[in-house]
Each structure stands twice: as C-alpha cells, then as structure tokens.
N, C-alpha and C positions, 0 to 999 in steps of 0.2 A: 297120480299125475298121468299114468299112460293110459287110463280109462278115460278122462277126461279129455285131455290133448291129441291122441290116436287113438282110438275108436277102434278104426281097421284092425290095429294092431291085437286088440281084444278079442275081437270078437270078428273075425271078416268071415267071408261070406265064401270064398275059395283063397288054399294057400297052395302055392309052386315052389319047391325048395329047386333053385337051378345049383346049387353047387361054389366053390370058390373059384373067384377070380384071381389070377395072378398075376394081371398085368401090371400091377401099379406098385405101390413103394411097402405097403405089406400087401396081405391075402385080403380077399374081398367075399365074402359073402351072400351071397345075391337072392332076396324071397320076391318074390311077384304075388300082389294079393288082390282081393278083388272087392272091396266093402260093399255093403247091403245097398247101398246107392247106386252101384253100376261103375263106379270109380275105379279105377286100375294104378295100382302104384306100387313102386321099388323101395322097399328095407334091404339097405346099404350096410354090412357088418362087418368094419375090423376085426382081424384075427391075430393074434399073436399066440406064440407057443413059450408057454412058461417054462421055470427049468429044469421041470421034470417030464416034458414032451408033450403036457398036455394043451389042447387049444383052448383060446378062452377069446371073450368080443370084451373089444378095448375101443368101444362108440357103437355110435348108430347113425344112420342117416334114413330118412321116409319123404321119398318124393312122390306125387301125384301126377300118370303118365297122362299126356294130351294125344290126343290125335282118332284115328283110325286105325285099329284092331284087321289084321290081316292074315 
C-alpha cells in the first residue's frame, strides 16, 4: 500500500528529519521530503511513549507543500 499510495515515502529523492513538535495535544513528528517530481511535502507522526519509556508513531499524515521555496 505505501509503494503504491506514497511513492515519496519510498523512495524520495531528499529526506529532512526536523525533530518533534510539541505544540499540540501529543508530540509531532516532522519529515520534509522531496519526490523525484520536484514535489515538496510533510510526513506528520504521532508520537506516543509506551509504558516502558519507549517512543513509538500512533499515525501518519503526508501533505504535499504548495508554494514558493525560500
């Protein structure tokens, strides 16, 4: 399914690990990727910590950024 459906996610072309986000109601995730297209997009990953401390992703989200690159 994730070959098929997200490609980027496969296979992209540059990846940027930014670190977790903590603004929201859990920890956030944040990868910036770059597919073979020239396409620029955000994978979004819930974080939870299990009950032995360790992190684990509870979702995903993969948006595709619009605009201009600055």
């Amino acid at each position: 399914m994730v070959e098929n459906s997200y490609g980027v996610l496969s296979n992209p072309l540059h990846v940027r690990f930014n670190g977790i986000d903590r603004r929201f109601k859990s920890a956030v995730y944040r990868v910036g990727l770059i597919s073979h297209d020239g396409q620029r997009w955000l994978a979004l990953y819930p974080m939870i910590v299990n009950g032995k401390g360790i992190w684990k992703i509870d979702g995903g989200r993969l948006l595709r950024l619009t605009g201009t690159l600055i």
